[in-house]
Structure formats: structure tokens, C-alpha cells
C-alpha positions as CSV (number, residue, x, y, z in Angstrom):
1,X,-48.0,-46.0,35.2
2,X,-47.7,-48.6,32.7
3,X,-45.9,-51.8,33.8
4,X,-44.3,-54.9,33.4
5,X,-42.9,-56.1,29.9
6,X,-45.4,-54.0,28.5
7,X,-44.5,-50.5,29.8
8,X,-40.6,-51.2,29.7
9,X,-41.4,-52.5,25.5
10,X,-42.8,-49.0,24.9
11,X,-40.2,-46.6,26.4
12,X,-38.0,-48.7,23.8
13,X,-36.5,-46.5,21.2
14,X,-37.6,-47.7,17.9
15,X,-34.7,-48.0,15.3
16,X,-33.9,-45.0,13.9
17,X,-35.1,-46.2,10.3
18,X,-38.7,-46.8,11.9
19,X,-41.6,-45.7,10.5
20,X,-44.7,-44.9,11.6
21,X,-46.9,-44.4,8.9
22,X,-45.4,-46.1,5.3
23,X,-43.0,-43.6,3.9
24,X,-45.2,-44.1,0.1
25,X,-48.0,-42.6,2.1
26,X,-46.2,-40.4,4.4
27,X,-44.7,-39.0,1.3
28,X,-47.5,-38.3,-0.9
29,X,-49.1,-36.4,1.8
30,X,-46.3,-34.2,2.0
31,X,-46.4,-33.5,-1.4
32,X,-50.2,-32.2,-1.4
33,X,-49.2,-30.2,2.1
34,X,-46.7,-28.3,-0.2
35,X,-48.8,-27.5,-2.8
36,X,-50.7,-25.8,-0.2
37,X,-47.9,-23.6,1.9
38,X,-49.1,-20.3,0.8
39,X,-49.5,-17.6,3.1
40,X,-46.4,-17.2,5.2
41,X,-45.8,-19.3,8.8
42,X,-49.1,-19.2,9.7
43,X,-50.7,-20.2,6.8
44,X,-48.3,-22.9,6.3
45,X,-48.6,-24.0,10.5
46,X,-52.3,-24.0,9.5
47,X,-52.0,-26.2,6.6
48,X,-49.9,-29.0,8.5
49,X,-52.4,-28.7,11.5
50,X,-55.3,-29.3,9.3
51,X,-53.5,-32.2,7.5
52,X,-51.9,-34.3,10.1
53,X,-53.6,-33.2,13.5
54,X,-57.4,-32.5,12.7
55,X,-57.9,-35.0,9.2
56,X,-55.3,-38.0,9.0
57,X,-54.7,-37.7,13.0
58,X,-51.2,-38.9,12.8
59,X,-50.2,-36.5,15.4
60,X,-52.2,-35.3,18.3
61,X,-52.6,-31.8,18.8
62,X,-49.6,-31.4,22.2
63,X,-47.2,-33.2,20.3
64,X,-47.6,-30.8,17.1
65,X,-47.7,-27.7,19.4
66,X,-44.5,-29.2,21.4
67,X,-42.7,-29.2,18.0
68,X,-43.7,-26.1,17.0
69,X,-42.1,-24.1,19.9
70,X,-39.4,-25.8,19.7
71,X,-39.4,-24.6,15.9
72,X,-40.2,-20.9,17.2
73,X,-37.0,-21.2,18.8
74,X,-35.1,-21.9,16.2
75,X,-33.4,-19.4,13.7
76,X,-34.7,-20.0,10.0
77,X,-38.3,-20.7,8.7
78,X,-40.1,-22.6,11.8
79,X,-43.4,-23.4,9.3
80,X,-40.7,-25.7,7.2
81,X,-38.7,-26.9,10.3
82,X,-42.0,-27.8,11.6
83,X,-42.5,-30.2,8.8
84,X,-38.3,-31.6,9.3
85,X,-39.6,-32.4,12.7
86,X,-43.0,-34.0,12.0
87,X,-41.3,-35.7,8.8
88,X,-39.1,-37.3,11.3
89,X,-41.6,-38.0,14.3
90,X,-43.4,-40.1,11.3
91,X,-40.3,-41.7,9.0
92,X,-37.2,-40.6,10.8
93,X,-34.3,-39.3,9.1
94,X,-35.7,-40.0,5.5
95,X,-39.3,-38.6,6.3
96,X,-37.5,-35.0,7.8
97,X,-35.0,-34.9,4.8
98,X,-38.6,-35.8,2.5
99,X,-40.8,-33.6,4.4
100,X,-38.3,-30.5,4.6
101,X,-37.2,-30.8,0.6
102,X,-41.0,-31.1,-0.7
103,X,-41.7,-28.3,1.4
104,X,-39.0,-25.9,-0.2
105,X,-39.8,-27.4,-3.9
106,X,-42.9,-25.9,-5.4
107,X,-41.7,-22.6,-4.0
108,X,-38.3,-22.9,-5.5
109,X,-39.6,-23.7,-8.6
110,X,-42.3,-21.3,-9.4
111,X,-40.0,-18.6,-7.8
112,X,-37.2,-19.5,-10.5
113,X,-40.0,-19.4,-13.4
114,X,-41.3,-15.9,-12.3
115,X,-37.9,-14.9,-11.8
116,X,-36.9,-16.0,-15.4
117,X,-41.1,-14.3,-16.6
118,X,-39.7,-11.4,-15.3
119,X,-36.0,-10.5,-16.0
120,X,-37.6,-11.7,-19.9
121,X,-40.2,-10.1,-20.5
122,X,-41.6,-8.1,-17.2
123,X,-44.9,-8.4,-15.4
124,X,-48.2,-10.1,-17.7
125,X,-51.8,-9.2,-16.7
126,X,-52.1,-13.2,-16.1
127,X,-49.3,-12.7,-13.4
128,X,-50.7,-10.1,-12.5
129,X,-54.1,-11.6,-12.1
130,X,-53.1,-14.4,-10.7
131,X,-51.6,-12.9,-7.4
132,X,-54.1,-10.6,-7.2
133,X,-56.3,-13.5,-6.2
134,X,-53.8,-15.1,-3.8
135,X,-52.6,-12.5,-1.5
136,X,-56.3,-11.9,-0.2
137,X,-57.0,-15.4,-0.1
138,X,-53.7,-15.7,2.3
139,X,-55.9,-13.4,4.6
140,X,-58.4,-15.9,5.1
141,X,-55.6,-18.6,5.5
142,X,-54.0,-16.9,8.1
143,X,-56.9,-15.9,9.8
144,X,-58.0,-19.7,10.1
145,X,-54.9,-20.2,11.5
146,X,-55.0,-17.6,14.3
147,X,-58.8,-19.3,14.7
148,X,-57.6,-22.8,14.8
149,X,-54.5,-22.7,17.1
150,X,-56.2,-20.1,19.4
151,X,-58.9,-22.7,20.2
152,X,-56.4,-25.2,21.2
153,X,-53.8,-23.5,23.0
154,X,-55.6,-20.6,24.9
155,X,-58.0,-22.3,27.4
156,X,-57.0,-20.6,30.5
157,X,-57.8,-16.6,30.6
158,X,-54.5,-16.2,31.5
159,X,-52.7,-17.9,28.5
160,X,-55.7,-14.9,26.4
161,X,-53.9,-12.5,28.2
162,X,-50.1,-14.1,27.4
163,X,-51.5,-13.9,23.8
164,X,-52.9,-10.8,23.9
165,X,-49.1,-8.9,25.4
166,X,-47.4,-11.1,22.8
167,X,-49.7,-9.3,20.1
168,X,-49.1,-5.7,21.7
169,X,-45.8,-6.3,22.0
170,X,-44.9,-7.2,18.5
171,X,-47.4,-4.8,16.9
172,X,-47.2,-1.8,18.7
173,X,-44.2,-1.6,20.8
174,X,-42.1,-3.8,18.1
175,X,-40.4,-5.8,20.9
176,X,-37.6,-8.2,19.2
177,X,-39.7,-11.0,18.4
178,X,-36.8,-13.8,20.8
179,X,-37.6,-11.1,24.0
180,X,-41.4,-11.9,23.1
181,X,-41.0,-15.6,22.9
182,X,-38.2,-15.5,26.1
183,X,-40.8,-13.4,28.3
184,X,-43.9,-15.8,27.4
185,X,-41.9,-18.7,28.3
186,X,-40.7,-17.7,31.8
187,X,-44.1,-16.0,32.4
188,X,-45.4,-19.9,31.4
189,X,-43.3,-20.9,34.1
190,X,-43.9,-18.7,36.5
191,X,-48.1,-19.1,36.2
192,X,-47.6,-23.1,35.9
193,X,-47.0,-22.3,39.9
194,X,-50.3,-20.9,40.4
195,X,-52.2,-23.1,37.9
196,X,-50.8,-26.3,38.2
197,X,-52.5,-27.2,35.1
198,X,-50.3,-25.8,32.8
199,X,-47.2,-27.9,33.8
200,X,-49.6,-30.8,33.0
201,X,-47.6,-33.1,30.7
202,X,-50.3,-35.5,30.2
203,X,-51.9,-32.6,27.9
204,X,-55.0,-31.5,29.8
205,X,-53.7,-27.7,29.5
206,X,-54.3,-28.0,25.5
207,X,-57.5,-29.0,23.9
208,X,-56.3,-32.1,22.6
209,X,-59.8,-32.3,20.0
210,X,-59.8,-35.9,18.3
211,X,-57.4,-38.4,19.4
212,X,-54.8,-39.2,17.2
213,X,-55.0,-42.7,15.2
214,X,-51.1,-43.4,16.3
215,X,-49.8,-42.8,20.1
216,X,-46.5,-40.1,21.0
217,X,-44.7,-43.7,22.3
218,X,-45.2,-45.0,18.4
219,X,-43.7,-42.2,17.4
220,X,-40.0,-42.2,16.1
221,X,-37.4,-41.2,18.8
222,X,-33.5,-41.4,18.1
223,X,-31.5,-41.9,21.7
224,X,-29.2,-38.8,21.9
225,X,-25.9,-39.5,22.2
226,X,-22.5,-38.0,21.3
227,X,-21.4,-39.9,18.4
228,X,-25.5,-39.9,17.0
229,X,-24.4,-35.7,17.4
230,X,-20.7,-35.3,15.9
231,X,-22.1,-37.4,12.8
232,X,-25.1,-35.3,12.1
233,X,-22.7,-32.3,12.9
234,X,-20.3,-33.5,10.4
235,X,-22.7,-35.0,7.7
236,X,-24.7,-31.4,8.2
237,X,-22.3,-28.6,8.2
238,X,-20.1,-30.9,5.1
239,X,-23.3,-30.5,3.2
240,X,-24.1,-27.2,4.2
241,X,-20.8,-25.3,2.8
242,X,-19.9,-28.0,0.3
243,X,-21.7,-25.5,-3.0
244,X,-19.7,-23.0,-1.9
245,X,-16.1,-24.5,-2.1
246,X,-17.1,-25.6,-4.8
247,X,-18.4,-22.0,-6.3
248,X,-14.8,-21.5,-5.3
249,X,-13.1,-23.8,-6.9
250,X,-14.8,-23.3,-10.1
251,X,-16.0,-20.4,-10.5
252,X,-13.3,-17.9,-8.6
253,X,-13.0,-17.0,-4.8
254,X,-13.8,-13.8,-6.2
255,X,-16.8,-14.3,-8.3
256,X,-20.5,-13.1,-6.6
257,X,-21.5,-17.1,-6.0
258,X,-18.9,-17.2,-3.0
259,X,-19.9,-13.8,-2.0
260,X,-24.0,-15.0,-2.1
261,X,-23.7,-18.6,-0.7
262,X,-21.1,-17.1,2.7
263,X,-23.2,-14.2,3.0
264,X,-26.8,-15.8,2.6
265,X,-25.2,-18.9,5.7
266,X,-24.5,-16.1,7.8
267,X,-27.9,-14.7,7.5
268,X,-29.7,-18.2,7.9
269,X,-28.3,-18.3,11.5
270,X,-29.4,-14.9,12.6
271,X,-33.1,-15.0,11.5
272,X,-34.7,-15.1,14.8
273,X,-38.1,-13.7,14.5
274,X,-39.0,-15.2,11.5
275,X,-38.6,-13.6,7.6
276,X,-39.6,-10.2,8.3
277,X,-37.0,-9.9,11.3
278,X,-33.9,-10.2,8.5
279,X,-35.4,-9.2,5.5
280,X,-34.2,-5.4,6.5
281,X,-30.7,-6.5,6.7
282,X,-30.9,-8.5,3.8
283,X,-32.6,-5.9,2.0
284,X,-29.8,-3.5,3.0
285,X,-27.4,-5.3,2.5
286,X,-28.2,-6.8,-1.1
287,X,-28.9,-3.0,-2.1
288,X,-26.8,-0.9,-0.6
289,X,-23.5,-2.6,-0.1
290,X,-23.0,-5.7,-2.8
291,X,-25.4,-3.6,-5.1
292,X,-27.0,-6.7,-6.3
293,X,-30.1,-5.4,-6.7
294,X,-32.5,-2.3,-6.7
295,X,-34.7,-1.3,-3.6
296,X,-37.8,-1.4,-5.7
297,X,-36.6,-5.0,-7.1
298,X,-36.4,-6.1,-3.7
299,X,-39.8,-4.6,-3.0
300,X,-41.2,-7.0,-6.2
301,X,-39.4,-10.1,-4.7
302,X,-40.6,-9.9,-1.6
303,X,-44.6,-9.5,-3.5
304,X,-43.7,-12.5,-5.1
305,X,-42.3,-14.8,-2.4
306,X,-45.5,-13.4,-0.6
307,X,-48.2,-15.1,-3.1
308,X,-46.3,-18.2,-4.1
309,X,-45.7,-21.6,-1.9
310,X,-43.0,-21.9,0.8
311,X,-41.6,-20.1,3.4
312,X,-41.5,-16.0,2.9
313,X,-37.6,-16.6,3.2
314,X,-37.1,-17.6,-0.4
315,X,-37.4,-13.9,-1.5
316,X,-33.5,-14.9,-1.3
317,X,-33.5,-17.0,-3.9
318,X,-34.8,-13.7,-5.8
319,X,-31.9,-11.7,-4.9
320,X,-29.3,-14.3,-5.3
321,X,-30.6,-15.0,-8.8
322,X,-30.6,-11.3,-9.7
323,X,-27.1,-10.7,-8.0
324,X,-26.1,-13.4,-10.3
325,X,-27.7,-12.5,-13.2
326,X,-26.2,-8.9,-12.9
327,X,-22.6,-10.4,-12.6
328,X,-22.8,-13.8,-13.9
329,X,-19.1,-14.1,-14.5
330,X,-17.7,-16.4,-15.7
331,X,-21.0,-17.9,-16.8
332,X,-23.6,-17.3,-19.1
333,X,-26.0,-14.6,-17.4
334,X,-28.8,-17.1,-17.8
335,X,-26.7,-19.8,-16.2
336,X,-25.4,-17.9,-13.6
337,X,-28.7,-16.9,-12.8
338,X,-29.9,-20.5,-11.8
339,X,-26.7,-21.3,-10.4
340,X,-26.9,-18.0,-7.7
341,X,-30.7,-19.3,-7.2
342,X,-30.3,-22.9,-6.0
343,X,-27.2,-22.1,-4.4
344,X,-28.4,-19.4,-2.1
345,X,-31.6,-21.3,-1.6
346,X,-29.5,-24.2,-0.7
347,X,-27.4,-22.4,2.1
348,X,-30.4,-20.6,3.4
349,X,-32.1,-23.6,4.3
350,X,-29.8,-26.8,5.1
351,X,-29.5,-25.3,8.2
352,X,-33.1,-25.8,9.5
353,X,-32.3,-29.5,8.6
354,X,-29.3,-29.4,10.4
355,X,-31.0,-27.8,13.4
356,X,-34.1,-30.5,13.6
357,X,-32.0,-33.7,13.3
358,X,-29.5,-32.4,15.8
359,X,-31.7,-30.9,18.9
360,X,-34.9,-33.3,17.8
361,X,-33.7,-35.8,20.4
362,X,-33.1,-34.1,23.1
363,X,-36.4,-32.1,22.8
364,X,-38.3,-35.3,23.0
365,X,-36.3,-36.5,25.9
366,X,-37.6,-33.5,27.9
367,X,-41.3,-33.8,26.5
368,X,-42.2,-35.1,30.0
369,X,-40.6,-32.4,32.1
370,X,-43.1,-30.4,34.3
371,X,-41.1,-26.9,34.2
372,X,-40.6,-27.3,30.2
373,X,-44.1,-27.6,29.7
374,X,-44.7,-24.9,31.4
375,X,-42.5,-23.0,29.5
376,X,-43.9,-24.4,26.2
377,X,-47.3,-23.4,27.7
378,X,-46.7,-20.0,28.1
379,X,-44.6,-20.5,24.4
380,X,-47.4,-21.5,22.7
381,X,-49.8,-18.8,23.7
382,X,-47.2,-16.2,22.5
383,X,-47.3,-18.1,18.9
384,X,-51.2,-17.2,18.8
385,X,-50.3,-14.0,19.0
386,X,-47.6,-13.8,16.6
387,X,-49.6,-15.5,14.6
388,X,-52.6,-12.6,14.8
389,X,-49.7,-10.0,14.3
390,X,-48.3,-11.6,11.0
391,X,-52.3,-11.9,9.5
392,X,-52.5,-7.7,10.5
393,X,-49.6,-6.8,8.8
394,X,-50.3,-9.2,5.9
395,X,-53.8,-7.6,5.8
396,X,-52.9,-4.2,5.9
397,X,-50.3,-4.1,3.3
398,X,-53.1,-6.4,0.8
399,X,-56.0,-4.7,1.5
400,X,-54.5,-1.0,1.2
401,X,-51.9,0.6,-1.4
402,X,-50.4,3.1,1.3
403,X,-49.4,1.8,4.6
404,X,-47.7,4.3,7.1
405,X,-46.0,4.0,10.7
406,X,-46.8,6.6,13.2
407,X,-44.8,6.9,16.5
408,X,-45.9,8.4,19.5
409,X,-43.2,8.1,21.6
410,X,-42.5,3.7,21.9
411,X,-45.5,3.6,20.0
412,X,-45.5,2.6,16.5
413,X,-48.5,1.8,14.8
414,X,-48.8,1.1,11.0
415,X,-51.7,3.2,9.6
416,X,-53.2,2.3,6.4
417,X,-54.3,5.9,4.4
418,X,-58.5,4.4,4.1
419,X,-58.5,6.0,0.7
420,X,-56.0,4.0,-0.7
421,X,-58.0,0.8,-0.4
422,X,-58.1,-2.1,-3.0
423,X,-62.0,-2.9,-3.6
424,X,-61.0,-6.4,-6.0
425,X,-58.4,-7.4,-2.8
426,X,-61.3,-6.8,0.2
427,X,-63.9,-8.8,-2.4
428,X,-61.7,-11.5,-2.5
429,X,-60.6,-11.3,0.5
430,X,-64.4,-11.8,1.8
431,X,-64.9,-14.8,-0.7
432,X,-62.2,-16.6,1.1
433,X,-63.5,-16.2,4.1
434,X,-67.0,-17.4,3.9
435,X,-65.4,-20.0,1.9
436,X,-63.2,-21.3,4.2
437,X,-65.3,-20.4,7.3
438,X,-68.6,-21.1,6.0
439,X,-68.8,-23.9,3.1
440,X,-65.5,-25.3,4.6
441,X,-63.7,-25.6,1.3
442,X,-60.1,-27.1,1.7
443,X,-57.1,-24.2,1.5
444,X,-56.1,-25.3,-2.2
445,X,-59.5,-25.4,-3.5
446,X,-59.7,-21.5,-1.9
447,X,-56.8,-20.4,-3.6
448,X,-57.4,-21.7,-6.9
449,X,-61.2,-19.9,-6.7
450,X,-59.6,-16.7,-5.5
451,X,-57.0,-17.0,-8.6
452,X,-59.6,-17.8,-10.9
453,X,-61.7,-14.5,-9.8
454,X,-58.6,-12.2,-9.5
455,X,-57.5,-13.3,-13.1
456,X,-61.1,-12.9,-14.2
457,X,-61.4,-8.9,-12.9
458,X,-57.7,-8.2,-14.2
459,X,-58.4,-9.0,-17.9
460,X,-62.1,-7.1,-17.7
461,X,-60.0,-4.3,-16.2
């Protein structure tokens, strides 16, 4: 126990404007971070882990994986509220609200220039090229990942076996991915009573690999507090519907920019599970029932939200800009093509802000309780295997051209037919691996190899 004038200085709060690394710095390794969130969650989790745990050391390895499950909780892309709530452990409010946005940019913006490449003039053999590289080296990305965490967070054989049921579960009995992450926490709990270890909040459970540079009590806290709440509620939700009056206002209650920004709030609050959980529902209902797009559009979307930076979530910025495009009134089809892209990718993810700077505190009130770390124990054993299940399905639908399920009763297994197989995506694939796994080369200098060599055997096609 730390004592005296001393120990009562560092249970302080710091002001909520504090900031623990200088926001210049801060904020220019957030940039780089987002030029490198390709890949999905786990490629994106891995990128952060690799940049603020394992080189700068800003945070140490419990206090990222204590985020994270908090994050895994969460509806909405947890990769980018990961970065909200790191942002804000470093720089407070401004470092979430920088961390969050820069993670969302690059994606945003090489979404709405592929989106404009291909309602002009359709797919090029340098786009082409170009993701042929990528979505292999993702492989590798999320592999590392599945590596990296793994080694942390799984040092009891019974957290491997936790793991292991969480990978089953998703991938072969597709259990709803909050029952997987409900059952891992209370089976966290109930081990932590046979293996005291895992309740341990002084992080002895989790491979804690090199210290941090700056201790969890430097870290930025905010005291929870009512008013601290209603504001953020206030300041939050204001923000969060504010395009959409405004759509109204302007543009017609009527016109499809209400109809995408209401529809694309309600789905940001319902995406448990991660992308692939609501991209069926979106899927069917931006299809079937507001007919703003084609199936086999949404199919391309999704290919390209896949291979470019950001979460896998912005494929709705695709559909929104297409459901706008296709009824632009009363704007300029071009126009309201922009317009239906930034505003559905601005209701889709305020939310994860609101989410972070409203239940942040509280978490890191409780980041000393026995039974909740026993709970985030058992938590972060189930994200290794989600984490393995995301870099299957990402492999099998790269690496082969015909993927099919097969049930046997609540069995279902996707199959990939072997002939179908993609001989550029497993070379590639390979490259990635030995270069990230064997020379060590950093994730963007992968991916801009891989691109280089899938652009190369396109055009000698």
C-alpha cells in the first residue's frame, strides 16, 4: 500500500484536460495508427497493441486488454472505440474525440473516392490489383493478432480452453456472439474461485511483457458524477441526431437522407457482435425493403470496406451514398451522393464516442474490483478466440472463390470447394507472413509490398 502524502497525491484525479503524453505527439501517432487499420477488428486491435503497448509503451498490456473488453461489450466497432478510450486514457476528452475521428478518416475517404471510381467509371485493373494484394496481406495481420493477444492473455490452460469454446462456439455452432462474450465472463468468474490468480488485479494473470514508460495512476481519469453524465448525454445525443433535423429541415422529411441517417442510428445501437452480426440486416434491409441498392452491390461494398482502412462497418457509408445517389432529390445526384455518405457515416459512429466518454469513468473506477477482473479474465480469453474466428472466415472467403455452409444438424461449418482456390491470394498471402513473422516488417510496409505484388500479377495477367 502506498502511503502518506504520497499515496493520497496519486489516487488524485487529474483535471479532466490532463495529458499524459503531449497531445502534438499523441496525435501524430494516431495518425500513422490509422493509416494502418486494415484488416477488420483484429487487425486494427493488433495495430494499436503493437503501437502503444509493445513499441512506445504508453500503455501496459492489462490496462489495454481492460479497455478492450469493455469495448467488446459495447454495440458499434470496438477496434475504433478502443482507440476513443485509449485516446482519452492519454489526452482526455480531446485525445478520444482525436483518436476516434483519425481513426474513421482515411477510411472515409478512400471509401468515398472508390465509391465515386466506381459509380464513374466501374472497376480498373489498378483497383483491381491493388486489393488483390491487401485482402491476403490482412490474413497475416490478423493472424499476428490472434498470435500476439494469445500470448498475453492465455497463460492458464484453462483460459486455452475458454478460448478454444469461444472459437467453437462462434464458428461452428454460430452462438450470438453477446451469449459468447456473457458465458466467458461468468465462466471467468466462476474459475477466478478455483484459481485465485485470475481475480488478481495487480495483473499477474496477463503477461504484462515490457513495462510501460507511463504508470495506470498517470493515466487520465474523469470522477463520475451525475452532472459530468447529463452533459456528455446532452452534448452527445445533440450531436448525434443534429444532421438529421437538419436533412429535415432542408432537404424534406420525406427525402431518403432522413430515411438513411434514422435508419443507419438505429442500426448503430444494435450491432452487438461486431460488423458481420448486422451486416445481414443491413443488407436486407437496404435491398429488399428501401431498395437502395442491389444485393450484388452490397456484395462489392462489403469487398471494398474489407481492403481499405477503418472499421468493416463503413460498408455503410457505401450503401448510404448509393441510396443517395439513386434518389438524390432534391440535390444533384453527385451531391446527394456525398451528402447520404458523411451523414450515414456520421450517425453510425458518434455513438461509439458517446458510449466511451459516458461509461469510461465508471469502468476505471471498477479497474480494481476482484470479481470484475475475473470477469474480464474470462472476457479476454473469449476475444482470442473471436479473434481466431474472424481471421478463418476472412481466410476462407480470400483464399477461395466458392465458400459453402454445410449443416449437420446445429452444426454449421463453412466449406471452401478446394478447386476454387486463388493461387496469386495464397502467394501473397505467404509473403505476408514470413514478412511479418520472419523479417519483422512493420504492418504498413506489408501492405504496401503485398499491393505492389498484387498490382504487378494483375497487369501481367
Amino acid at each position: 500500500m502506498t502511503g502518506g502524502a504520497f499515496g493520497d497525491a496519486v489516487r488524485k484525479d487529474p483535471p479532466e484536460s490532463a495529458d499524459v503524453v503531449p497531445l502534438r505527439e499523441a496525435t501524430a501517432a494516431w495518425f500513422r495508427i490509422s493509416l494502418q487499420t486494415f484488416g477488420g477488428p483484429a487487425g486494427q486491435i493488433a495495430v494499436m497493441q503493437r503501437a502503444l503497448v509493445d513499441e512506445r509503451r504508453w500503455i501496459g498490456q492489462r490496462r489495454f486488454l481492460h479497455a478492450l473488453n469493455y469495448c467488446m461489450l459495447l454495440p458499434g466497432p470496438e477496434a475504433q472505440q478502443l482507440a476513443v478510450y485509449t485516446g482519452w486514457l492519454l489526452n482526455g476528452t480531446r485525445g478520444g474525440l482525436i483518436a476516434g475521428v483519425l481513426f474513421v478518416l482515411p477510411g472515409l475517404v478512400a471509401l468515398l473516392a472508390l465509391t465515386v471510381l466506381t459509380l464513374a467509371a466501374g472497376d480498373t485493373a489498378v483497383v483491381v490489383g491493388l486489393f488483390a494484394g491487401l485482402a491476403p496481406a490482412v490474413i497475416a495481420i490478423v493472424l499476428q493478432a490472434v498470435h500476439r493477444v494469445g500470448r498475453r492473455a492465455l497463460t492458464r490452460p484453462a483460459l486455452v480452453v475458454v478460448a478454444v469454446l469461444s472459437f467453437l462456439a462462434l464458428t461452428v455452432f454460430r452462438v450470438p456472439f453477446p451469449l459468447v462474450v456473457a458465458a466467458a465472463g461468468a465462466t471467468g468468474w466462476v474459475l477466478a474461485r478455483y484459481i485465485p490468480a485470475l481475480a488478481d488485479v495487480e495483473g499477474r494473470s496477463v503477461e504484462a511483457g515490457a513495462a510501460p514508460l507511463i504508470s495506470d495512476d498517470a493515466l487520465h481519469q474523469a470522477r463520475p458524477s451525475l452532472v459530468r453524465t447529463l452533459r456528455v448525454l446532452g452534448v452527445g445525443v445533440g450531436a448525434w441526431f443534429a444532421p438529421v433535423l437538419l436533412a429535415a429541415v432542408l432537404l424534406g422529411p420525406g427525402s431518403v437522407y432522413v430515411d438513411e441517417g434514422l435508419f443507419f442510428a438505429g442500426a448503430a445501437v444494435v450491432t452487438f457482435g461486431g460488423a458481420y452480426a448486422v451486416l445481414a440486416f443491413v443488407a436486407q434491409q437496404a435491398v429488399q425493403v428501401h431498395g437502395w441498392l442491389t444485393s450484388s452491390e452490397m456484395v462489392h461494398g462489403l469487398a471494398l470496406a474489407e481492403t481499405t482502412p477503418g472499421p468493416l462497418i463503413m460498408v455503410t457509408q457505401w450503401v448510404g451514398g448509393l441510396g443517395a445517389f439513386r434518389s438524390p432529390a432534391p440535390l444533384d445526384p453527385w451531391v446527394g451522393m456525398i451528402v447520404g455518405s458523411l451523414l450515414t457515416t456520421w450517425v453510425t459512429f458518434v455513438p461509439s464516442f458517446l458510449f466511451i466518454l459516458l461509461g469510461a469513468p465508471y469502468v476505471e473506477r471498477l479497474r480494481h474490483n476482484r470479481h470484475l477482473t475475473a470477469v474480464l479474465n474470462g472476457i479476454t480469453a473469449a476475444v482470442v478466440g473471436v479473434i481466431a474466428n474472424l481471421a478463418l472466415y476472412f481466410a476462407l472467403h480470400t483464399l477461395f472463390a466458392d465458400v459453402r455452409p454445410v449443416s449437420a444438424g446445429p452444426v454449421l461449418i463453412e466449406v471452401p470447394d478446394i478447386a476454387s482456390w486463388d493461387p496469386l491470394a495464397f502467394g501473397i498471402a505467404a509473403l505476408a507472413l514470413l514478412l511479418l513473422f520472419w523479417r519483422r516488417w512493420s504492418t504498413l510496409r506489408v501492405l504496401g509490398a503485398c499491393a505492389a505484388a498484387g498490382l504487378v500479377a494483375t497487369l501481367l495477367r
